[in-house]
DOLUM-198090 format. One record per residue (C-alpha): residue number from 1; residue in three letters; x negated, y, z. Coordinates in steps of 0.2 Angstrom, whole numbers, plus 2048, in hexadecimal, padded with zeros to 3 digits. Last residue first. Example, Ala and Ser with C-alpha at 12.3 -4.5 7.8 and 13.67 -1.06 7.14 Angstrom:
REM residues 2
SITE   zavex   koldren   east   north    up
SITE       2       SER    7BC     7FB   824
SITE       1       ALA    7C2     7EA   827
***
This chain:
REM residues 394
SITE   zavex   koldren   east   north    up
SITE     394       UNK    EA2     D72   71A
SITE     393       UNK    EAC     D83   710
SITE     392       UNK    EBF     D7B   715
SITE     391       UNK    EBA     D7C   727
SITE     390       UNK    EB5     D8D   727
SITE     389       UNK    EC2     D91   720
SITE     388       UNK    ECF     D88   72A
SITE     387       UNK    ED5     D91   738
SITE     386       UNK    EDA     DA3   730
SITE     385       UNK    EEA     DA1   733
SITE     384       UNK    EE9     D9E   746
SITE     383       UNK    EFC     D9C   748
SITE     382       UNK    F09     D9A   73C
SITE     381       UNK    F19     DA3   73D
SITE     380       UNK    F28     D98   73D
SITE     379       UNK    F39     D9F   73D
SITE     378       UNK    F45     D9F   74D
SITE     377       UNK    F56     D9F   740
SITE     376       UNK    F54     DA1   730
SITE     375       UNK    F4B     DAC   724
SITE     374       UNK    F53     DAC   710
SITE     373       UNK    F65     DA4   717
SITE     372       UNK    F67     DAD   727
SITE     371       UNK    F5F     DBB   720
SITE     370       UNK    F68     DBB   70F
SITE     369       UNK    F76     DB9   719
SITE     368       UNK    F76     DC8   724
SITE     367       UNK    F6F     DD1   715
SITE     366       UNK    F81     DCF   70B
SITE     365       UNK    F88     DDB   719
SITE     364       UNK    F80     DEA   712
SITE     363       UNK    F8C     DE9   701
SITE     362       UNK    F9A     DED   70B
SITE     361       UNK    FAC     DE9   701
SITE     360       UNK    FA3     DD9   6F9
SITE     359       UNK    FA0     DD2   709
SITE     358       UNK    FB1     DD7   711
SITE     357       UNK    FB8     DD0   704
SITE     356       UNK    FAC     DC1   706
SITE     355       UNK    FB3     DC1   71A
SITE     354       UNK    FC6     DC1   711
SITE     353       UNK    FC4     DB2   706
SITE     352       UNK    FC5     DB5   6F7
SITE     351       UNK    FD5     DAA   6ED
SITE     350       UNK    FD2     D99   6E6
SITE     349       UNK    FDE     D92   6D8
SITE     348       UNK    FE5     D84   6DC
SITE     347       UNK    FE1     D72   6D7
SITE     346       UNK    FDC     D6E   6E9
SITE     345       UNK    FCF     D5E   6E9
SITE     344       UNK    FC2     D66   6EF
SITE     343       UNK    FC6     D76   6FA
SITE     342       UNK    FCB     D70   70D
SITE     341       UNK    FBB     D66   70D
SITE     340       UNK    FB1     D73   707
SITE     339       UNK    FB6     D82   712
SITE     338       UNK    FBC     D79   724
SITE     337       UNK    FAF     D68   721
SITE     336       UNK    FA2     D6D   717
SITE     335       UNK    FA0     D7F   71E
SITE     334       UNK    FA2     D7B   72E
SITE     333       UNK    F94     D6B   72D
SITE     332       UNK    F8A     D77   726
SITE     331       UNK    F8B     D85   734
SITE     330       UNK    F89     D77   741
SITE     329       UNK    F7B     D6F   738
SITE     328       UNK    F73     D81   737
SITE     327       UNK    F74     D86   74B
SITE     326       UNK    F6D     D75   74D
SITE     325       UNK    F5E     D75   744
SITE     324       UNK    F5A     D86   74B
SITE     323       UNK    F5C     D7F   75C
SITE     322       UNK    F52     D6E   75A
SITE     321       UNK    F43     D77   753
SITE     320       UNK    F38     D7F   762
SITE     319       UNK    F40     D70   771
SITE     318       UNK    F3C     D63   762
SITE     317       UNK    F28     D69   760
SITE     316       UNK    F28     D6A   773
SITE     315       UNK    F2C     D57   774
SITE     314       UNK    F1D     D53   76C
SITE     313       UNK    F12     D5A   774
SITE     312       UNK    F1B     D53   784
SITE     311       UNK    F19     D42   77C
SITE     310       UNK    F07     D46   77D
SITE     309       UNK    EF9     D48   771
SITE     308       UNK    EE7     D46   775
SITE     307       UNK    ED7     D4F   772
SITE     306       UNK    ED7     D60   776
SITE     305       UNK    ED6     D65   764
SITE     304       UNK    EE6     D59   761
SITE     303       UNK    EEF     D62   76E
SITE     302       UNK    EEC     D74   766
SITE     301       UNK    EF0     D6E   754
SITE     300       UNK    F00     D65   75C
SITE     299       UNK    F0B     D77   760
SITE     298       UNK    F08     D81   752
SITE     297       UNK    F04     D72   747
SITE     296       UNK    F17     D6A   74A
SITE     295       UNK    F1E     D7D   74B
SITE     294       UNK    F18     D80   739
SITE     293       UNK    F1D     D6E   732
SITE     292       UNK    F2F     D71   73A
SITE     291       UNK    F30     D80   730
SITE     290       UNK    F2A     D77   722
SITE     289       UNK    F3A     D6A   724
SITE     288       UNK    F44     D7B   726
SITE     287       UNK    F40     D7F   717
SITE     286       UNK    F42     D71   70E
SITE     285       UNK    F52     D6F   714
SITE     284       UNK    F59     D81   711
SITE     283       UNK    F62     D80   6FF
SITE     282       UNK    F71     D8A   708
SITE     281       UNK    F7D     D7B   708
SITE     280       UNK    F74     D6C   702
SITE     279       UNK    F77     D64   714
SITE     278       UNK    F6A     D60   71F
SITE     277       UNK    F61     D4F   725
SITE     276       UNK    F5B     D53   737
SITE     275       UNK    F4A     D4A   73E
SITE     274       UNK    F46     D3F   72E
SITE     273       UNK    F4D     D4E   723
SITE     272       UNK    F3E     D59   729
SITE     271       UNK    F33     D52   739
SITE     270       UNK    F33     D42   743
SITE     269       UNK    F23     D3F   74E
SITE     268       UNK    F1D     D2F   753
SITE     267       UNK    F0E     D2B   75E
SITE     266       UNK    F1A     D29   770
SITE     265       UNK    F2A     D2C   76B
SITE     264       UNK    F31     D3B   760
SITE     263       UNK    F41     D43   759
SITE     262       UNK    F4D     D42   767
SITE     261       UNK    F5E     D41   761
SITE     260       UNK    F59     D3F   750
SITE     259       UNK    F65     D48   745
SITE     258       UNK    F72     D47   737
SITE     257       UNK    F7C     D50   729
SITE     256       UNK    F7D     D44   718
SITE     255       UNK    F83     D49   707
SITE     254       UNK    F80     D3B   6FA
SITE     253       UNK    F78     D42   6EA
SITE     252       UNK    F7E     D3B   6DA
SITE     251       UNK    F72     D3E   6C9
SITE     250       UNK    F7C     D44   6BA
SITE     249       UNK    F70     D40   6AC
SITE     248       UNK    F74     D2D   6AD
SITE     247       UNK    F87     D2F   6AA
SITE     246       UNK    F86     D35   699
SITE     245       UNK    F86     D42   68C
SITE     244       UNK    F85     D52   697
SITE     243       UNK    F7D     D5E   688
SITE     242       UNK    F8F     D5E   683
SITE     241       UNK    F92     D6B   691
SITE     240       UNK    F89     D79   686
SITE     239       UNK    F95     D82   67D
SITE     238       UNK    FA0     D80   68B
SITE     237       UNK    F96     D89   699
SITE     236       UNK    F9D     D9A   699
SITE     235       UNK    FAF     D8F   69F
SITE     234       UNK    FA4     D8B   6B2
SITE     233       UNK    FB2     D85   6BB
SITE     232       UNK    FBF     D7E   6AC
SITE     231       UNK    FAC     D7A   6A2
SITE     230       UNK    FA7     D6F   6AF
SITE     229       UNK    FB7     D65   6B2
SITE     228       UNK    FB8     D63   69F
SITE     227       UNK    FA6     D5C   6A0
SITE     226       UNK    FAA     D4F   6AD
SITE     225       UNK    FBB     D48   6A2
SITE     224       UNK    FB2     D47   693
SITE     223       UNK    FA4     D3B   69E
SITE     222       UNK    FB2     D2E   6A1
SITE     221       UNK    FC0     D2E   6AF
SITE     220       UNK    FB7     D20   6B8
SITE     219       UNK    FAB     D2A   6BA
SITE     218       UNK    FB3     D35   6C3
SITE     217       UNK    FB9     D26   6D0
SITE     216       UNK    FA7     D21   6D0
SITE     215       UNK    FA2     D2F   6D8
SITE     214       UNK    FB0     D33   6E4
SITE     213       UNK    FA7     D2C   6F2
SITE     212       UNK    FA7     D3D   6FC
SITE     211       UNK    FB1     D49   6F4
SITE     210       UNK    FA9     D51   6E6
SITE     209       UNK    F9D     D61   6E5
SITE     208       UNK    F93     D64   6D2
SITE     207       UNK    F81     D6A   6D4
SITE     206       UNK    F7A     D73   6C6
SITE     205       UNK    F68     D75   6C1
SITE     204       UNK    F6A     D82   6B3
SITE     203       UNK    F5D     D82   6A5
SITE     202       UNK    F51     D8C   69F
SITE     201       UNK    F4E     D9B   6AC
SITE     200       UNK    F50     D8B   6BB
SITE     199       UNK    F5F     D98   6C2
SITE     198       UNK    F69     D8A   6CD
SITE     197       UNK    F7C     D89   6CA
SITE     196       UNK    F8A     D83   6D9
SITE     195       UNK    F99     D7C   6D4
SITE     194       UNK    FAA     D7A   6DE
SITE     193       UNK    FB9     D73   6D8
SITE     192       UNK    FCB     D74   6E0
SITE     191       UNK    FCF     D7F   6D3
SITE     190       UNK    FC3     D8B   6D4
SITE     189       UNK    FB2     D8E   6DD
SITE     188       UNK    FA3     D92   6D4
SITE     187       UNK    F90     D94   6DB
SITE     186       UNK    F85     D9F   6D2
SITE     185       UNK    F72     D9F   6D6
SITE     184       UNK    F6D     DB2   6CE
SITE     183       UNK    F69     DB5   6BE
SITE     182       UNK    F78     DB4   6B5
SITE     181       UNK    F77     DAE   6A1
SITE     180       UNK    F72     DB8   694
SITE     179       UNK    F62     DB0   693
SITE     178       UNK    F6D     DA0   691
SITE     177       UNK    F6A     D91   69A
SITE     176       UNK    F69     D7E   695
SITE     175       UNK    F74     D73   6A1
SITE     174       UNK    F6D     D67   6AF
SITE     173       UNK    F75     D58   6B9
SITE     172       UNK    F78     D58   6CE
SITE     171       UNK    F85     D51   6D4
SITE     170       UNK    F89     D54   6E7
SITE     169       UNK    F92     D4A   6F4
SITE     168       UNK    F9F     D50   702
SITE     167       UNK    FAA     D4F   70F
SITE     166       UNK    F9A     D4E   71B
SITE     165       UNK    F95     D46   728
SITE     164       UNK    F8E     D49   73C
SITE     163       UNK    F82     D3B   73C
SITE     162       UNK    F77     D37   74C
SITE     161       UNK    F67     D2E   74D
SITE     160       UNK    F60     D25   759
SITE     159       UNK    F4E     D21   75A
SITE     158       UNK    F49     D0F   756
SITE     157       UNK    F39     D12   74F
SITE     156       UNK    F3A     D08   740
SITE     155       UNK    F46     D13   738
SITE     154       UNK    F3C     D21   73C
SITE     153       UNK    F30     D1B   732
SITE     152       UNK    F3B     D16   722
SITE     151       UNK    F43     D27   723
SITE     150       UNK    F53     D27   715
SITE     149       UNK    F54     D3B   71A
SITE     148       UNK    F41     D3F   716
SITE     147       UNK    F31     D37   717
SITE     146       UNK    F29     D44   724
SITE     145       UNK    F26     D37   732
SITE     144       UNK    F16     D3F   73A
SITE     143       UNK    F0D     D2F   743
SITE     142       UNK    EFF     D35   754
SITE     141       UNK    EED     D30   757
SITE     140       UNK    EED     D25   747
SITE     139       UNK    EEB     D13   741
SITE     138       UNK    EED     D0F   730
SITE     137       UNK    EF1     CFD   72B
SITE     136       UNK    EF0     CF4   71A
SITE     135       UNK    EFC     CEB   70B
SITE     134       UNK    EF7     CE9   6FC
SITE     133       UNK    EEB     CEE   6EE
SITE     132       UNK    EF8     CF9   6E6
SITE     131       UNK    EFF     D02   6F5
SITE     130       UNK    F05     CFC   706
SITE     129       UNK    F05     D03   718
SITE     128       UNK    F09     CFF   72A
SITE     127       UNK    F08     D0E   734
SITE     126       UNK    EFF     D15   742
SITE     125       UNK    EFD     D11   757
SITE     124       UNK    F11     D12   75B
SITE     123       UNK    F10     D12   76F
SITE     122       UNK    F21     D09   777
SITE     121       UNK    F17     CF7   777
SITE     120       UNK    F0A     CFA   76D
SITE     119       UNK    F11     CFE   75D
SITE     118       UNK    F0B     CFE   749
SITE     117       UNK    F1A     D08   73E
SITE     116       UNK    F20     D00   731
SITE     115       UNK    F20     D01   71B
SITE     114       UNK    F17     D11   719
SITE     113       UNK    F16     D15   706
SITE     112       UNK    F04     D16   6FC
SITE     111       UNK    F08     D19   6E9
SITE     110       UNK    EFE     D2B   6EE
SITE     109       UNK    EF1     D2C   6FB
SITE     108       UNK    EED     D3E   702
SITE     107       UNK    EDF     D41   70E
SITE     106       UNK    EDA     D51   717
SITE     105       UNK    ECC     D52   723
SITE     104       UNK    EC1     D59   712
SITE     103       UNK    ECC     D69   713
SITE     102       UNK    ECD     D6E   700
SITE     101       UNK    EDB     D5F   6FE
SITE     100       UNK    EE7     D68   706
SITE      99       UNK    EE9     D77   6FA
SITE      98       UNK    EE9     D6C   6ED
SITE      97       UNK    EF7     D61   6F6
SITE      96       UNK    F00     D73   6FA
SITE      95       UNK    F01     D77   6E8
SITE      94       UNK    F05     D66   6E1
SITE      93       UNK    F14     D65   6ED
SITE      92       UNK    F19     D74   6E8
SITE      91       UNK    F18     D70   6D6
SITE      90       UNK    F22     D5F   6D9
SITE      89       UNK    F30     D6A   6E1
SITE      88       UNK    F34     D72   6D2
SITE      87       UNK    F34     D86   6D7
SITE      86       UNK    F43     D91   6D8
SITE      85       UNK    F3D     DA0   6E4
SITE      84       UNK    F49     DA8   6EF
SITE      83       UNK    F47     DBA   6F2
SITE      82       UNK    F3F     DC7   6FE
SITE      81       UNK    F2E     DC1   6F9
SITE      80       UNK    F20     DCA   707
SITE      79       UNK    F2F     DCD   714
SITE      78       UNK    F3B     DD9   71B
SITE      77       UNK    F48     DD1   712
SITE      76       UNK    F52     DE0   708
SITE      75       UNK    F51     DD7   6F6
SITE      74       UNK    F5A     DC6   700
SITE      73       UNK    F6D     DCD   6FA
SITE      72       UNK    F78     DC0   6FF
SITE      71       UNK    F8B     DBC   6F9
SITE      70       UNK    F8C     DC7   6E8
SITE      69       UNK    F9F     DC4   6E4
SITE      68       UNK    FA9     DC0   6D6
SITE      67       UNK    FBB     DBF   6D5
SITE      66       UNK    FC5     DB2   6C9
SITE      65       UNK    FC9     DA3   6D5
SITE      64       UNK    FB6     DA5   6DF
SITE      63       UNK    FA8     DA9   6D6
SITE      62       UNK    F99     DAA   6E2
SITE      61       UNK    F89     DB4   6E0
SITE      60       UNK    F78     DB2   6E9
SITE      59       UNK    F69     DBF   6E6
SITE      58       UNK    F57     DC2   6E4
SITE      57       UNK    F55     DB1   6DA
SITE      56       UNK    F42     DB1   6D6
SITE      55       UNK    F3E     DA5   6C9
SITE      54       UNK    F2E     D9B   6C8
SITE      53       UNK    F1E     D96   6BF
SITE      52       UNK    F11     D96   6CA
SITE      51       UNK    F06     DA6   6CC
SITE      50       UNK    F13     DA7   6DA
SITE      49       UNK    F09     D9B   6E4
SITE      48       UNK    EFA     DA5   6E4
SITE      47       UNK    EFE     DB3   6EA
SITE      46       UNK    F06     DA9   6F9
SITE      45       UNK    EF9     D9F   6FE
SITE      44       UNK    EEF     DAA   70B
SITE      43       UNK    EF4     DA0   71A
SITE      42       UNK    EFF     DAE   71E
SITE      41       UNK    F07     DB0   711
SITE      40       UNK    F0A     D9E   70E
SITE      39       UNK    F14     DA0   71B
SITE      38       UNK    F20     DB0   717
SITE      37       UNK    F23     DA5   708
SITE      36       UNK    F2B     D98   713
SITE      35       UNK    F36     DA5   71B
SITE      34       UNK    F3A     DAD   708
SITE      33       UNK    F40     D9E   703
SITE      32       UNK    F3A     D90   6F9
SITE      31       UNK    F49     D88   6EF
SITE      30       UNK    F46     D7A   6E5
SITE      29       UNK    F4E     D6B   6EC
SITE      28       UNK    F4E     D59   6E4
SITE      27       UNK    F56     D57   6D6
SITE      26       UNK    F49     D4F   6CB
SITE      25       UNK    F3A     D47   6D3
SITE      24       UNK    F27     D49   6CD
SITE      23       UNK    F1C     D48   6DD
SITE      22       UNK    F12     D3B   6D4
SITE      21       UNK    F0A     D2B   6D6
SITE      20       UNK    F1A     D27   6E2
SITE      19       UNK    F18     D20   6F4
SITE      18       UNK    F13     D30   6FC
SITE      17       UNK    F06     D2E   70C
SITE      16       UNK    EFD     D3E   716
SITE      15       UNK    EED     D3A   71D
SITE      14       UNK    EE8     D46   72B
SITE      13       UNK    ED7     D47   734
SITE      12       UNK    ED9     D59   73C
SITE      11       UNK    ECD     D66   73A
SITE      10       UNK    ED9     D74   73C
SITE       9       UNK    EDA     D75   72B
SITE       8       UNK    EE0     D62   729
SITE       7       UNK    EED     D67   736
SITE       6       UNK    EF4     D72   72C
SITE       5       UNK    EF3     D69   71C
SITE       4       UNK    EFC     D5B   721
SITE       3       UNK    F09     D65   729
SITE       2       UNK    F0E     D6D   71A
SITE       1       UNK    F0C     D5C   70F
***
């Protein structure tokens, strides 16, 4: 949807496809952070996205055993919004498609999915398409496969695509909130349990870590079971916990850490989960995946004016984003496999680990990171801002 609108304001024709009627899907990441809000400052969104409604989390705490500990601090971002804001992905989405839609070489068909690609030999040509009335084609100069970490598209195209695991899956469910409860995202380790709690102001969006393909084992124990493992974590939630009353409000989402070895072929570009599916940890897919956007139009605006994209366009979009991406995987794959890992499944009581005592001890360090967290690595500035106003105005 990023990358549909930047091209689309450049004076690009760009139709963008999304199968559902709605953007409207539950558990699916919230966080926008501050490098993400650094763009829509500069393409003159950002006041007003944050007349949506949205929380601003300022701050990250762990408890860990019995001690607490404020782990980034993302107030001292040299930024427009030093902070995290929690906003459902489907008002997002309908920010940016509005946004889109001003720019009259912009096209957005909902309950339309992309079913194959159309090739030529080794050139992919445009997708195959489907909606209510059937089945069509649309053929376009270049294919942007954007449709996440189950990519049909990419699929199709026979790249190769390498996974590096995970010990772990996630369940997400949701519990009411207390004004009296933290404000910051908590994440709780103890007993060979881990928790992590979202701020949504009414109601926490919790994800609970298990060992990979232990789901059905915990269920098999009975929904009792669950909610006393909740409330031995998170005890301040046990007036509450009952609100969990079956299995179909705790949604299961499978862990996966992969990437495309080489995220294009002739027509076809990967970007977002299709090119590098990422860990939960740190909340940072969806910010990368608009990292990618920005590079993508940085880089493709300029060939698509001169008339004709080249493999070598394409190429140059993976040479700007294949490093960050990397540097991240590996620090999430660490984490999940030497911290993670080693934790589910212990019953013991968790001690501090001696870097967050370090943490804790010098306050300054929680900005190292909240910027590696909040900015990233090699972020994304978008060029020619002021590109499309003219163009929304004919």
């Amino acid at each position: 949807m990023m990358l549909g609108l930047l091209l689309a304001r450049a004076g690009i024709e760009t139709t963008v496809l999304e199968k559902w009627p709605d953007f409207f899907r539950d558990f699916r990441g919230d966080t926008i952070h501050p490098s993400v809000m650094e763009i829509l400052h500069e393409l003159g969104l950002l006041d007003d996205f944050l007349k949506l409604p949205h929380t601003k989390m300022y701050n990250v705490e762990a408890e860990i055993g019995k001690e607490k500990v404020m782990i980034a601090d993302f107030s001292h971002l040299r930024v427009k919004a030093p902070y995290i804001a929690l906003i459902p992905q489907w008002d997002f989405l309908n920010f940016i498609a509005d946004r889109a839609k001003k720019y009259p070489t912009f096209h957005l068909l909902m309950e339309t999915k992309a079913t194959d690609i159309i090739k030529d030999g080794g050139n992919v040509l445009g997708v195959m398409a489907k909606n209510k009335e059937g089945d069509f084609e649309i053929r376009s100069q270049l294919v942007i496969a954007a449709d996440g970490r189950h990519s049909r598209i990419r699929d199709k195209s026979g790249l190769s695509l390498k996974t590096s695991g995970s010990p772990m899956d996630v369940l997400w469910f949701r519990i009411s909130r207390k004004q009296s409860d933290s404000n910051s995202i908590m994440g709780k380790f103890d007993l060979g349990r881990i928790i992590i709690m979202i701020n949504r102001e009414t109601y926490w969006q919790c994800g609970y870590l298990i060992r990979k393909g232990e789901f059905d084992n915990i269920k098999s124990k009975g929904i009792d079971s669950f909610r006393q493992n909740i409330i031995e974590l998170a005890p301040e939630l046990t007036d509450r916990v009952q609100e969990i009353k079956e299995w179909e409000q705790v949604k299961l989402l499978t862990v996966t850490v992969n990437h495309l070895e080489k995220w294009y072929c002739p027509g076809l570009l990967c970007i977002g989960d299709s090119a590098h599916a990422m860990s939960p940890i740190g909340g940072v897919g969806i910010n990368l995946a608009i990292q990618d956007a920005i590079a993508a139009a940085n880089i493709l605006v300029p060939a698509f004016l001169k008339g004709k994209i080249w493999q070598n366009d394409l190429k140059k979009v993976q040479t700007r984003r294949e490093l960050p991406v990397k540097i991240i995987q590996g620090a999430q794959v660490f984490i999940q496999n030497r911290i993670i890992g080693r934790s589910l499944g212990n019953n013991i009581h968790a001690k501090l680990p001696l870097p967050l005592k370090v943490v804790r001890r010098f306050p300054y360090l929680q900005r190292i990171p909240a910027y590696l967290v909040g900015i990233g690595f090699r972020p994304e500035h978008v060029k020619n801002a002021g590109i499309g106003t003219a163009i929304s105005k004919q």
